[in-house]
C-alpha positions as CSV (number, residue, x, y, z in Angstrom):
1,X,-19.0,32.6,3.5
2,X,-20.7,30.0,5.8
3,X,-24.2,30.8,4.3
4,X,-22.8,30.1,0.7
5,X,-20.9,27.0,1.7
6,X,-24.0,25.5,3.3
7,X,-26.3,26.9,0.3
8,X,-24.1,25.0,-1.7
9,X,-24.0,21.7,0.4
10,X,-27.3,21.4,0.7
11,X,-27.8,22.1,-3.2
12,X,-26.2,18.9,-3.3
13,X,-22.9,21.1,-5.4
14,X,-20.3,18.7,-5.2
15,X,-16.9,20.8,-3.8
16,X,-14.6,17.8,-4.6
17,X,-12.1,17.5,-7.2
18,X,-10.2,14.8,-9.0
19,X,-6.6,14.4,-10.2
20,X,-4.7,11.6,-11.1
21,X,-0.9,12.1,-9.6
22,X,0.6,8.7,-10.6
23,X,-0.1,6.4,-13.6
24,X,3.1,4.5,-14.2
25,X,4.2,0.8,-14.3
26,X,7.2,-0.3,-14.0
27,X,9.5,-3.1,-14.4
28,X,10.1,-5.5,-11.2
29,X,11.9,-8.7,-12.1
30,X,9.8,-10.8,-14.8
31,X,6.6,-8.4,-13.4
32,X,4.9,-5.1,-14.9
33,X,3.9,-3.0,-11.7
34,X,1.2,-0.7,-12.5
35,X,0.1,1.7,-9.9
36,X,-2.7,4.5,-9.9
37,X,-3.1,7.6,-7.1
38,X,-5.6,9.8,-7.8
39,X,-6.1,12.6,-5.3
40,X,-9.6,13.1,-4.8
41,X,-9.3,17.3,-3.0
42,X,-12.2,18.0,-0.7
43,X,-13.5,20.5,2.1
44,X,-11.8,18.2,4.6
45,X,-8.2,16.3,4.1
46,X,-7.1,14.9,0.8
47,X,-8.1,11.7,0.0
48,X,-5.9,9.5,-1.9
49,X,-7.2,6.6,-3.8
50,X,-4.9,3.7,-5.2
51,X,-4.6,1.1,-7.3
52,X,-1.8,-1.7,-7.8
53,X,-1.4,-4.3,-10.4
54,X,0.7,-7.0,-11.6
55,X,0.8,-8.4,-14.6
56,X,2.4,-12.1,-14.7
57,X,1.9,-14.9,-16.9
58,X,-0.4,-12.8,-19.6
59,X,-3.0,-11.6,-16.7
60,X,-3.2,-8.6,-14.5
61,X,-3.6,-9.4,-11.1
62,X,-5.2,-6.7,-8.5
63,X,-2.6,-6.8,-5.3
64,X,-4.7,-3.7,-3.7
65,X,-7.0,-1.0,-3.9
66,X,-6.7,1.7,-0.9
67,X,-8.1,4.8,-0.1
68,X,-7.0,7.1,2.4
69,X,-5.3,10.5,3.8
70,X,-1.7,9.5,3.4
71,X,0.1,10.4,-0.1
72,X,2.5,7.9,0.0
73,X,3.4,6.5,-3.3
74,X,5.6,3.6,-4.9
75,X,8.1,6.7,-5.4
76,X,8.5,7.3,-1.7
77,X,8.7,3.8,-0.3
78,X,11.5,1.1,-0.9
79,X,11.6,0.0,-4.1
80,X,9.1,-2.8,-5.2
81,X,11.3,-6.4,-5.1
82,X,11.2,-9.8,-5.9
83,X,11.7,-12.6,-3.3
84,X,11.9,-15.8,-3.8
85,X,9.7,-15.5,-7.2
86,X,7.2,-13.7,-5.0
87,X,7.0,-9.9,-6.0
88,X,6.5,-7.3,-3.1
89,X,5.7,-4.0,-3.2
90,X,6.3,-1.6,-0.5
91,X,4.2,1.3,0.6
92,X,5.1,3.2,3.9
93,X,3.2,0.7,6.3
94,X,1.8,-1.4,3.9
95,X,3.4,-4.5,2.4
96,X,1.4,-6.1,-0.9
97,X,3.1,-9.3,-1.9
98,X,2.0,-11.0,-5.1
99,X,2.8,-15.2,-4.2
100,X,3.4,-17.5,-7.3
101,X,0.1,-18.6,-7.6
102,X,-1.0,-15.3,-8.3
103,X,-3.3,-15.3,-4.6
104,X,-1.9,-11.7,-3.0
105,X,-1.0,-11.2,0.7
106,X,-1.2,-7.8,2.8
107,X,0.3,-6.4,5.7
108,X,-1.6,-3.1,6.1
109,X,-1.7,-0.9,9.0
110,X,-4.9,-2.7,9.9
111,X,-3.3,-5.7,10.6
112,X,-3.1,-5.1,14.2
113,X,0.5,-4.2,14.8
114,X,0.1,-1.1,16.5
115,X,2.4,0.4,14.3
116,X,3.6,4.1,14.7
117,X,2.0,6.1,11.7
118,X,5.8,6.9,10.5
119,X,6.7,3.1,10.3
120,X,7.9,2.4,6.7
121,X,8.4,-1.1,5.4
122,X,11.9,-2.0,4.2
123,X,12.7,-5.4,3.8
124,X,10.7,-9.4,3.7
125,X,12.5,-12.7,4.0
126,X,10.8,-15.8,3.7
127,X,11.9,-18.7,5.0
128,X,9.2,-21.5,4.0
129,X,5.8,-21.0,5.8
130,X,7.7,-18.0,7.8
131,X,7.7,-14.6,6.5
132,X,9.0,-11.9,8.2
133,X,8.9,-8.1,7.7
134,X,10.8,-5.1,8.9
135,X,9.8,-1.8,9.6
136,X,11.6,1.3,10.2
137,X,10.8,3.4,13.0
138,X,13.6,6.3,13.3
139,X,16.4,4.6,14.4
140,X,14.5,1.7,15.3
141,X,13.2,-1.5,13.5
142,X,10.1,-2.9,14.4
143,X,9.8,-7.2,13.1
144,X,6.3,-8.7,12.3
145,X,6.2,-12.5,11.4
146,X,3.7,-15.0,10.0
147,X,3.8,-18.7,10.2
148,X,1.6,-19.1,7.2
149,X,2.8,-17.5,4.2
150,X,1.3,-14.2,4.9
151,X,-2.5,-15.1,6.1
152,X,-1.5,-13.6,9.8
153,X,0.5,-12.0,11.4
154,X,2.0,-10.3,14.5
155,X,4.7,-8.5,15.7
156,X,7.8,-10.1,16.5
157,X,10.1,-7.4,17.4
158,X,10.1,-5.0,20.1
């Protein structure tokens, strides 16, 4: 089985396989949501490719493109809102927030939180330049905040 697997590797066979698992859009306040996973199955893990868009004011705008092993989707998250005339989408540890000016802010798992890979956002309140998010962690909720509108951030709570 090794021998063939190789043979075929180094044949340059491509072993990966494509599948689109979510092509929907969906209402959110005056917004159209439109989110694409495809599952891209290969020798190793899953990967899971998506796209999210808005369309606002007769234009789509691109809020994020990500690609990774978790299958998270819109479906399994809380529900996309609108705050404040600012729509925000929710995805596990992710936050995509789509600002009135149509310029898009992200709190990803990159952002430097240290966040527990089970954290899943739940809530943003903006108050002015201050935004704040909350995560849930089991019973526990874990509070990032930025002082400007979503450019940084850091974690607040515990």
């Amino acid at each position: 089985m090794r021998v063939v697997l190789c043979a075929l590797l180094l044949s340059g066979c491509d072993l990966s396989s494509r599948e689109t698992l979510v092509d929907e859009t969906r209402n959110v306040g005056r917004f159209r949501l439109l989110e694409t996973v495809v599952r891209t199955t290969t020798i190793h893990d899953p990967i899971y490719s998506r796209t999210y868009e808005a369309w606002s004011a007769g234009e789509w705008t691109t809020l994020a493109r990500t690609e990774d092993e978790d299958s998270t989707t819109v479906a399994d998250s809380t529900p996309p809102t609108v705050v404040q005339d600012h729509l925000v989408v929710f995805l596990g540890r992710n936050v995509f927030v789509l600002r009135p000016d149509r310029t898009v802010a992200q709190l990803t798992w990159s952002s430097g939180l240290q966040l527990p890979y089970e954290a899943d956002s739940k809530a943003l309140r903006i108050r002015g330049a201050t935004w704040e998010v909350d995560f849930a962690v089991g019973d526990e909720v874990i509070t990032a905040r930025s002082d400007d509108r979503g450019q940084t951030w850091r974690r607040a709570s515990p």
